[in-house]
GULUMLO-911370 format. One record per residue (C-alpha): residue in three letters; x, y, z; chain. Coordinates in nm, 4 decimals. Example, Ala and Ser with C-alpha at 12.3 -4.5 7.8 and 13.67 -1.06 7.14 Angstrom:
! residues 2
ROLUM  code         u         v         w  unit
ROLUM   ALA    1.2300   -0.4500    0.7800     A
ROLUM   SER    1.3670   -0.1060    0.7140     A
! end
This chain:
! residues 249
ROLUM  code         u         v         w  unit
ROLUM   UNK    1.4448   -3.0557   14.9072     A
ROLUM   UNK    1.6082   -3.4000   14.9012     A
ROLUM   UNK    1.4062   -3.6733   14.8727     A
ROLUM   UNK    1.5326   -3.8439   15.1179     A
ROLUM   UNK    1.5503   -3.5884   15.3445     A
ROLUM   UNK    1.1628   -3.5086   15.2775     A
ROLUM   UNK    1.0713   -3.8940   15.3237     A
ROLUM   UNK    1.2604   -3.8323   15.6716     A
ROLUM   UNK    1.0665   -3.5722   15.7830     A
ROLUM   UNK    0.7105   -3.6630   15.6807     A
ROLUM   UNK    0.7811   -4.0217   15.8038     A
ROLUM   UNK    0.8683   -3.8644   16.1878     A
ROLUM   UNK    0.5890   -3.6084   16.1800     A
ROLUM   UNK    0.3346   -3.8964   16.1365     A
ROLUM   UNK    0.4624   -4.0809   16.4161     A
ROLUM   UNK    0.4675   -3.8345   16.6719     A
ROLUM   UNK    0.1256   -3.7138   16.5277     A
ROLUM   UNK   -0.0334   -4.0225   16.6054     A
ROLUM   UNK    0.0849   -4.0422   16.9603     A
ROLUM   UNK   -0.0502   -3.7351   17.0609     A
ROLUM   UNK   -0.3578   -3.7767   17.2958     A
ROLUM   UNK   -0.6530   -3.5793   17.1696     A
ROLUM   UNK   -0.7853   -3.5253   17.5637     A
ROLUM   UNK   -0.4851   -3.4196   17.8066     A
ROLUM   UNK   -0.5735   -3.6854   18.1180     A
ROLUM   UNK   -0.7361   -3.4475   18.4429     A
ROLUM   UNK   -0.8313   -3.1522   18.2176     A
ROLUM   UNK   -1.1318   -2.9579   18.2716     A
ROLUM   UNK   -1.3269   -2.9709   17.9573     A
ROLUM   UNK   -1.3087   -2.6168   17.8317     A
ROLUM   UNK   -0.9428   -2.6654   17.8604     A
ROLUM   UNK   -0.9456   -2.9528   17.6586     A
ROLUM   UNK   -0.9458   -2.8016   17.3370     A
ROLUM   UNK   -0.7008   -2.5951   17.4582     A
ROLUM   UNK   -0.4512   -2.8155   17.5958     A
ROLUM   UNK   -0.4630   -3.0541   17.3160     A
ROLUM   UNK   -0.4136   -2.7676   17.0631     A
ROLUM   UNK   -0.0861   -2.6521   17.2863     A
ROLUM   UNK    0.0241   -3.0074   17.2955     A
ROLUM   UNK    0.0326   -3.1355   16.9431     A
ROLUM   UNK    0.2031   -2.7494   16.8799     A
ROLUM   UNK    0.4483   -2.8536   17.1638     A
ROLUM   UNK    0.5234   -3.2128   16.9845     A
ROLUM   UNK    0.5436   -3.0736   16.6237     A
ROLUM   UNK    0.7683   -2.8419   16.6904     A
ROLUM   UNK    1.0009   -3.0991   16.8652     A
ROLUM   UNK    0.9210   -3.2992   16.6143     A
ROLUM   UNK    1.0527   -3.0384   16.3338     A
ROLUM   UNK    1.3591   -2.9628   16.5475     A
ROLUM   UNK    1.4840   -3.3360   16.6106     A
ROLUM   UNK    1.3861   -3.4513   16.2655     A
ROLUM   UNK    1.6142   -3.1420   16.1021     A
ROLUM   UNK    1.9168   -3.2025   16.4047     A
ROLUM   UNK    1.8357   -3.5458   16.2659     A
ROLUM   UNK    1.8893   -3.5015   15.8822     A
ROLUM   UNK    2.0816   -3.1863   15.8259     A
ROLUM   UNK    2.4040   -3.3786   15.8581     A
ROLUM   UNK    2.2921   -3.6205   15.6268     A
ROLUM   UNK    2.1868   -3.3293   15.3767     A
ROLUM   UNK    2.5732   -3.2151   15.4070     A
ROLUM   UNK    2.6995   -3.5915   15.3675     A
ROLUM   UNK    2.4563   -3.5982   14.9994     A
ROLUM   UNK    2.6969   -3.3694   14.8408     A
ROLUM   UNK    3.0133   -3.5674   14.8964     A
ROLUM   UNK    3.0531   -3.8111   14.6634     A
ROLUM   UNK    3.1891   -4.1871   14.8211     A
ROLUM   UNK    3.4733   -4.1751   14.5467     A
ROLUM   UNK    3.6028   -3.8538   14.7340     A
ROLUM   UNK    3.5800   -4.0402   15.0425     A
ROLUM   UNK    3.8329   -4.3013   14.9710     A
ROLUM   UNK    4.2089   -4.2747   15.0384     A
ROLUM   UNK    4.4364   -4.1132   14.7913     A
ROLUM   UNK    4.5382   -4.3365   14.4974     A
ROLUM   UNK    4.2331   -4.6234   14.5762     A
ROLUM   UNK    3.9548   -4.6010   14.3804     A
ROLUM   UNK    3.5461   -4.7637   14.4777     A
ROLUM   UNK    3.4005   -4.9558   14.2055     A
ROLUM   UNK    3.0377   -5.0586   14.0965     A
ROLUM   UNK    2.8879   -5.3775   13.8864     A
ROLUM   UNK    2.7100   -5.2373   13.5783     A
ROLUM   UNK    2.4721   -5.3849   13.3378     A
ROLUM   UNK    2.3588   -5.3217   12.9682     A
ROLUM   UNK    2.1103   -5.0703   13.0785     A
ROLUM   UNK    2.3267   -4.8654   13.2445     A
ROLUM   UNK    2.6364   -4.8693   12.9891     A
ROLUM   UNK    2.4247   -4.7743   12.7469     A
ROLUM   UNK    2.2771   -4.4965   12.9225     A
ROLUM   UNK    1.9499   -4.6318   12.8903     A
ROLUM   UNK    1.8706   -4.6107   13.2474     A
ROLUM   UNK    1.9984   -4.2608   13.3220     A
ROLUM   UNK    1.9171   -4.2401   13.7020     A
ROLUM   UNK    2.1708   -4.5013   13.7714     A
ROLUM   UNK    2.4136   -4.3591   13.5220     A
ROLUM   UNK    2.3918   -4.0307   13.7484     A
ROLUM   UNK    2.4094   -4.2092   14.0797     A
ROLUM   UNK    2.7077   -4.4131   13.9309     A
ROLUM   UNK    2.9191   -4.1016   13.7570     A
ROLUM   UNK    2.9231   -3.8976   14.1044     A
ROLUM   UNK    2.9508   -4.1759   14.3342     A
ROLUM   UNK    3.2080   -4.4305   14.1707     A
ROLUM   UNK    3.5685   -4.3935   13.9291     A
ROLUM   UNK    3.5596   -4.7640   13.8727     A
ROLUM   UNK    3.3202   -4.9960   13.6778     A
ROLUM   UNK    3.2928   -5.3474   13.6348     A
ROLUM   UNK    3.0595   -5.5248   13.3849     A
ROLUM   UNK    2.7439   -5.7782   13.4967     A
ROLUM   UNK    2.8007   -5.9878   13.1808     A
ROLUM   UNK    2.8630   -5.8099   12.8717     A
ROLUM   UNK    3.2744   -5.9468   12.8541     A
ROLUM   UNK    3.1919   -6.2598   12.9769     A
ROLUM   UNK    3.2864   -6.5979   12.6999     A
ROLUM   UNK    2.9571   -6.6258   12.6630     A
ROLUM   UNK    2.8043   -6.3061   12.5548     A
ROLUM   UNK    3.1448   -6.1785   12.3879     A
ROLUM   UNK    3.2584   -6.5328   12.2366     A
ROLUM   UNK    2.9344   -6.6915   12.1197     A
ROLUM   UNK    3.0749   -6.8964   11.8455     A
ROLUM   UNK    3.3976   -7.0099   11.7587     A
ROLUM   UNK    3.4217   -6.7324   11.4419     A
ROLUM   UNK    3.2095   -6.4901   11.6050     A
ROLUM   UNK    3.3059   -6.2010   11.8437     A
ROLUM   UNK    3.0533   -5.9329   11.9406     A
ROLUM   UNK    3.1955   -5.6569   12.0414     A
ROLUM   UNK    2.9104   -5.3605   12.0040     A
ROLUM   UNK    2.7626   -5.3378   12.2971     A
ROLUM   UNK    3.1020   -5.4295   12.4852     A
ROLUM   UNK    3.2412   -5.1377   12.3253     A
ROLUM   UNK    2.9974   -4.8926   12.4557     A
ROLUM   UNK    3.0931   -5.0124   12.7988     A
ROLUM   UNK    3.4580   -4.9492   12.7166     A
ROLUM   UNK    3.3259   -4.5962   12.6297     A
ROLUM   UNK    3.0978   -4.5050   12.9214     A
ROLUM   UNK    3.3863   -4.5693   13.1477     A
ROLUM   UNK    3.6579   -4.3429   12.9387     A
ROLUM   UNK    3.3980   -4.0960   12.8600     A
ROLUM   UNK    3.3829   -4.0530   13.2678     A
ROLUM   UNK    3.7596   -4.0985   13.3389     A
ROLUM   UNK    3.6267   -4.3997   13.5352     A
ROLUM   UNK    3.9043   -4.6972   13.5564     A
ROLUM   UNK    3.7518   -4.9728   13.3539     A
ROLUM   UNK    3.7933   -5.3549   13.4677     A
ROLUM   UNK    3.7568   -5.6153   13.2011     A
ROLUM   UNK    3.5682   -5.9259   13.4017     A
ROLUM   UNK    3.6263   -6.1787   13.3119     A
ROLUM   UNK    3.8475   -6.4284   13.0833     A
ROLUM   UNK    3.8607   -6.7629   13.2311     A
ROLUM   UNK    3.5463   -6.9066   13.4222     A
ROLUM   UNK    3.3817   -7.2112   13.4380     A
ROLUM   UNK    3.0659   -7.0384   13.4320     A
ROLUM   UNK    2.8863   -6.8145   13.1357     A
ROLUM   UNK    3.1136   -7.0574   12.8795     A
ROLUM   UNK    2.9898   -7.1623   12.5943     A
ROLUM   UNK    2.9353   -7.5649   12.5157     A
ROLUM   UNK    3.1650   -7.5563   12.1697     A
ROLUM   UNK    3.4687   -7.4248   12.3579     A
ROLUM   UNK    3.4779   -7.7827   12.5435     A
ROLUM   UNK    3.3694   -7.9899   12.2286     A
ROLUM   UNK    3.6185   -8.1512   11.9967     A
ROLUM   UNK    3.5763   -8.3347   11.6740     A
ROLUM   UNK    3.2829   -8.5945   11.6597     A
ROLUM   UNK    3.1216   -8.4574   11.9562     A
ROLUM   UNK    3.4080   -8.5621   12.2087     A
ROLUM   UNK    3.5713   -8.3620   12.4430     A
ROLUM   UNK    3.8322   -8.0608   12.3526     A
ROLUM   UNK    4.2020   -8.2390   12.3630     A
ROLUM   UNK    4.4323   -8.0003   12.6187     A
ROLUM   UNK    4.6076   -7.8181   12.3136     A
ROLUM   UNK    4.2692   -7.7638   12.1687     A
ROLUM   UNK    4.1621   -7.5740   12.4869     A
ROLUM   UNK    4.4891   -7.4013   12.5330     A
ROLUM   UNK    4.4300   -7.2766   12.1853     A
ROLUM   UNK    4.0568   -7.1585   12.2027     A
ROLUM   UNK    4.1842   -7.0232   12.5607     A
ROLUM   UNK    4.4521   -6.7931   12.4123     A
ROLUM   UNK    4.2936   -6.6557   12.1106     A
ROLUM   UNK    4.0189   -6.5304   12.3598     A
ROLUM   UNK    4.2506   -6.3525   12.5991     A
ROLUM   UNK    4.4629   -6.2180   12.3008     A
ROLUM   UNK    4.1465   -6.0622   12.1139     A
ROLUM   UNK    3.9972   -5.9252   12.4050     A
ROLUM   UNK    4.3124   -5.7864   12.5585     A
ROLUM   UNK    4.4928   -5.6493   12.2327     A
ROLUM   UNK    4.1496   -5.5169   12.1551     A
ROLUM   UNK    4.0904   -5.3373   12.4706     A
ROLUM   UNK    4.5175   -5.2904   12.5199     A
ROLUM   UNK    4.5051   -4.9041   12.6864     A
ROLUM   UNK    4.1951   -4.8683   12.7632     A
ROLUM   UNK    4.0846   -5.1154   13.0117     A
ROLUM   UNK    4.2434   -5.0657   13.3351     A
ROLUM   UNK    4.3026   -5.4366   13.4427     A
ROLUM   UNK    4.1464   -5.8050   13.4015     A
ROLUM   UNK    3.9832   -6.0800   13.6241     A
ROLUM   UNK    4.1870   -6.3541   13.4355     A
ROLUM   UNK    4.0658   -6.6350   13.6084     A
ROLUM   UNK    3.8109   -6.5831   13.7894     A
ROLUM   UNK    3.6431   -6.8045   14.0991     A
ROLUM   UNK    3.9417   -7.0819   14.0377     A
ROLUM   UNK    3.9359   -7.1823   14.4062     A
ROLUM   UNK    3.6646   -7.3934   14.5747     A
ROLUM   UNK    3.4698   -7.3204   14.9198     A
ROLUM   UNK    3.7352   -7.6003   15.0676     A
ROLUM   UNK    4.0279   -7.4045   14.9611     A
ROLUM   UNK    4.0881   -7.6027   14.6693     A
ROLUM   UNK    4.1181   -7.6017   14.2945     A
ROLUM   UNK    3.7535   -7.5550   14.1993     A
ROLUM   UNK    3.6524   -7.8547   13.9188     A
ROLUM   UNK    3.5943   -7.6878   13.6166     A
ROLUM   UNK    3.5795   -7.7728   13.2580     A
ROLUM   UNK    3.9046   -7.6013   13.1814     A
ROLUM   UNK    4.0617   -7.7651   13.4381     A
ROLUM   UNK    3.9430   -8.0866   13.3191     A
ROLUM   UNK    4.0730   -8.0486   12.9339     A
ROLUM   UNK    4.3675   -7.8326   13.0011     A
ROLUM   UNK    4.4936   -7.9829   13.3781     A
ROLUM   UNK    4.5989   -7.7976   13.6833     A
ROLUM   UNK    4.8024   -7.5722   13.5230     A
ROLUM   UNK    4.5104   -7.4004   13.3363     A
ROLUM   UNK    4.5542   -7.1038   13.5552     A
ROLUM   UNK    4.9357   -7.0367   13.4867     A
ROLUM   UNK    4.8381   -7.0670   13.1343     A
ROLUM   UNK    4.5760   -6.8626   13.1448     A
ROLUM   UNK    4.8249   -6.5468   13.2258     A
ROLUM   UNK    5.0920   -6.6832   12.9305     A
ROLUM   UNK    4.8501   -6.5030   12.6850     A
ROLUM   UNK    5.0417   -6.3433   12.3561     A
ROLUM   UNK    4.9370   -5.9844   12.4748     A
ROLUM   UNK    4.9539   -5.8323   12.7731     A
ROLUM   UNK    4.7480   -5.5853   12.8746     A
ROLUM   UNK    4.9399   -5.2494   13.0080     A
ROLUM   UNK    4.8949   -5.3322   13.3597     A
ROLUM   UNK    4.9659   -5.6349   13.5263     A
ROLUM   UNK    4.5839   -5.8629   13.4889     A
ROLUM   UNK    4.4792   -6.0054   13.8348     A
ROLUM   UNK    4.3202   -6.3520   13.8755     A
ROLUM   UNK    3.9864   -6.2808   14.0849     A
ROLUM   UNK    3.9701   -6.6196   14.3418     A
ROLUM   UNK    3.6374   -6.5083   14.5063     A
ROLUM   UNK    3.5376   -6.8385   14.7274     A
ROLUM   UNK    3.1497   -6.8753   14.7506     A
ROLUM   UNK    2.9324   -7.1020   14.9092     A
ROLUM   UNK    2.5641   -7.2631   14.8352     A
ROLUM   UNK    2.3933   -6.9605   15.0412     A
ROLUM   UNK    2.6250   -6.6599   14.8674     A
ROLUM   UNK    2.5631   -6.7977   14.5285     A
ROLUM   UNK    2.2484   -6.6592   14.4236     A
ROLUM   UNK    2.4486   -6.3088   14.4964     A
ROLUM   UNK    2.7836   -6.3691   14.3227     A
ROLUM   UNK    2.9508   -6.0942   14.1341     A
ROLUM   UNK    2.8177   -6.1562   13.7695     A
! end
């Protein structure tokens, strides 16, 4: 039986259990036994019959997955983390191979985790993601290349400790997008480019790159060297103080 459906039941039974009297109001007393025996009968049985009219539809909606559910040619996507890429945590990995055909990553090709150092990629665990998405015929999203979040400090540091000139950061910008893209270049299904570059006020959000590089940082961001085989999209996702703590990562 389905857990769920089990949890359903049991729950329902217990609450119409305890508000069954134990003495039937007016009874004589050898009919008390009786009549409370009859009555809790009476309410489990209802009970059993509105809990299953209850759940059996739900038992019938279990076995059709939300990705079949969606309109032809759009997909449903889900966030996933190390764990679950690596198929460490194999109850999600289930949940997420019959539910979903799209997957986006927490963190792993964020600057930060995938660019650490200016001569250092790290590409291991990213690659595994790459995998568990093919492996499933999932579409896989690449998020993200451009944020002014999860970015490392010696991507906006120049010689002596000043700030990165503009050309510097256009460089550092576009040797990032072209060695995550040309690596990737067939498999991932798309890119978040730039991602959160507008403000809860509907403007163009302050952020390092836009400081180094100017307003333009965003049209540059999509003049990398490679493209990827689909056209990359430029996520814009506007949050506020109280929606921050649940951001996409």
């Amino acid at each position: 039986m389905h857990p769920f459906v089990y949890g359903a039941r049991t729950s329902y039974l217990k609450q119409v259990k305890t508000n069954v009297p134990d003495v039937v109001p007016g009874a004589r007393p050898a009919d008390i036994g009786q009549g409370a025996t009859m009555n809790r009968l009476l309410a489990t049985g209802a009970a059993l019959a509105a809990a299953w009219l209850a759940v059996a539809p739900l038992t019938a909606q279990q076995d059709v997955a939300l990705k079949d559910l969606m309109p032809r040619g759009m997909a449903i996507g889900v966030a996933i983390n190390q764990r679950q890429s690596d198929g460490v945590d194999a109850t999600a990995v289930d949940i997420i191979a019959k539910q979903f055909n799209q997957i986006s990553p927490e963190n792993l090709l964020k600057f930060q985790l995938v660019h650490p150092a200016a001569d250092r990629y790290e590409f291991t665990a990213q690659d595994r993601y790459v995998q568990f998405g093919l492996d499933r015929k999932m579409q896989v999203v690449g998020h993200n290349l451009v944020w002014h979040r999860q970015t490392p400090a010696w991507v906006f540091r120049g010689a002596n400790g000043q700030p990165a000139d503009r050309e510097t950061l256009l460089a550092r910008m576009r040797d990032h997008i072209h060695t995550l893209v040309g690596r990737y270049k067939g498999k991932i299904y798309g890119w978040d480019v730039v991602n959160e570059a507008i403000d809860e006020d509907g403007s163009l959000r302050k952020a390092p790159w836009r400081d180094g590089i100017g307003d333009d940082y965003v049209a540059k961001a999509f003049e990398s060297p490679t493209r990827p085989t689909r056209t990359p999209s430029c996520t814009t996702t506007i949050t506020t103080s109280k929606s921050r703590p649940s951001e996409r990562a």
